[in-house]
C-alpha positions as semicolon CSV with decimal commas, in nm:
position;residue;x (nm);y (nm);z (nm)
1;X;0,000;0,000;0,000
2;X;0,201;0,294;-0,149
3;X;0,180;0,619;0,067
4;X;-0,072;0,477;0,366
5;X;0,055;0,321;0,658
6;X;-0,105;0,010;0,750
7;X;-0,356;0,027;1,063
8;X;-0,530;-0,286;1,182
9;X;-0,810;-0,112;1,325
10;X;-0,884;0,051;0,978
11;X;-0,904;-0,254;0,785
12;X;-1,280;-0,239;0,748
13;X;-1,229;0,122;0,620
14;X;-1,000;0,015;0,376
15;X;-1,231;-0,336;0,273
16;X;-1,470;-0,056;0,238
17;X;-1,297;0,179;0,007
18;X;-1,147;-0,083;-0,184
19;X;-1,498;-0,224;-0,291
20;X;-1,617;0,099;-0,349
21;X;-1,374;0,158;-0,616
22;X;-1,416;-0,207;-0,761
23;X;-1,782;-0,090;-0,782
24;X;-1,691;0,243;-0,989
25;X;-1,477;0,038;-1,215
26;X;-1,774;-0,217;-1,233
27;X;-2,134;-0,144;-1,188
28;X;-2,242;-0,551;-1,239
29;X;-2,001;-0,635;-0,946
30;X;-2,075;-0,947;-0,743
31;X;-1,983;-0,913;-0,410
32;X;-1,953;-1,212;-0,159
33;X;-1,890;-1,174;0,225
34;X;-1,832;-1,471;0,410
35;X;-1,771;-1,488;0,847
36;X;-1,852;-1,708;1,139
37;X;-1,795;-1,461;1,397
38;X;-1,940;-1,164;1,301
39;X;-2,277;-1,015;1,542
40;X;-2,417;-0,745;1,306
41;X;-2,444;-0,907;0,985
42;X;-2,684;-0,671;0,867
43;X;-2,428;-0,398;0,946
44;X;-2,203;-0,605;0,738
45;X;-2,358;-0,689;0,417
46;X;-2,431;-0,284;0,445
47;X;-2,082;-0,199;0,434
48;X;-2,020;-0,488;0,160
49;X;-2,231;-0,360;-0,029
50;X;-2,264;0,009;-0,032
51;X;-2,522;0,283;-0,025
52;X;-2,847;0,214;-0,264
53;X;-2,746;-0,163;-0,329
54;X;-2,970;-0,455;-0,175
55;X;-2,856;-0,795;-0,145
56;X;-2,943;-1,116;0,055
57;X;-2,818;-1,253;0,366
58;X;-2,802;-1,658;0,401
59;X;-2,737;-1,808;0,747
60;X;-2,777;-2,115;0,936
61;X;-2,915;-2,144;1,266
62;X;-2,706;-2,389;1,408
63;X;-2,716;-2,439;1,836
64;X;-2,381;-2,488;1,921
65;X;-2,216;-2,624;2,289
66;X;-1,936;-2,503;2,427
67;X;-1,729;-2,654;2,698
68;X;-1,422;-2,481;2,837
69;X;-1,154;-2,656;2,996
70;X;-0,911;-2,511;3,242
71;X;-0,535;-2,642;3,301
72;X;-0,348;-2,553;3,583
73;X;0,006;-2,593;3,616
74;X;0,142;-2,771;3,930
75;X;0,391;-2,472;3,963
76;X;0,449;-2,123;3,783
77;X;0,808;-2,107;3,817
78;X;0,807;-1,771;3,570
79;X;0,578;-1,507;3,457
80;X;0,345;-1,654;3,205
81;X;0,362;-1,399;2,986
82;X;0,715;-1,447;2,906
83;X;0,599;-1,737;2,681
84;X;0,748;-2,040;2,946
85;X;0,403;-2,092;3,094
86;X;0,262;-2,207;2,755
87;X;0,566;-2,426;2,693
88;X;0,555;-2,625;3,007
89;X;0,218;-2,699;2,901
90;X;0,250;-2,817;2,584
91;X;0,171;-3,157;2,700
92;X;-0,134;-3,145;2,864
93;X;-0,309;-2,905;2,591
94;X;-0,203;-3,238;2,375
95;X;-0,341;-3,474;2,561
C-alpha cells in the first residue's frame, strides 16, 4: 500500500474503500462476504455492499455447545507472559 501506513483497526475502512472503487470500475459487481464470527451481519452486508445496493443474507441457525476446559500448572516457576508458561504446558493441551 504505497503512501498509507497500514492500521489494523482501519481494515474495514479500507475493505470498504477498496470495494467501493471495484464498484466504480464495475457497476455488475458481485460481491460475496463470508464470516462465522461476526454479530451485526446486517451492518455487514451494508458496508459490503454500499449505499443504494440490496442484497441477501443466508445463514444457518445452528445451536452450538461449548465446553471450556481449564489447566493448571502444578507450579508457575516464571511469569506466564514471558511465553514459558505455555511451553511447560504443551503436553497437557495435547493430551
Amino acid at each position: 500500500m504505497s503512501g498509507t501506513n497500514y492500521c489494523p483497526q482501519r481494515g474495514g475502512v479500507q475493505t470498504e474503500l477498496g470495494l467501493a472503487r471495484l464498484r466504480g470500475l464495475n457497476h455488475g459487481l458481485r460481491i460475496w462476504g463470508l464470516s462465522a464470527t461476526l454479530g451485526n451481519l446486517e451492518q455487514a452486508k451494508q458496508a459490503l455492499l454500499g449505499p443504494h445496493r440490496t442484497g441477501r443474507l443466508i445463514h444457518a441457525d445452528l445451536s452450538k455447545q461449548t465446553v471450556v476446559e481449564t489447566l493448571i500448572p502444578d507450579s508457575i516457576e516464571r511469569f506466564a507472559w514471558q511465553g514459558h508458561l505455555g511451553l511447560k504446558m504443551l503436553l497437557p493441551v495435547i493430551s
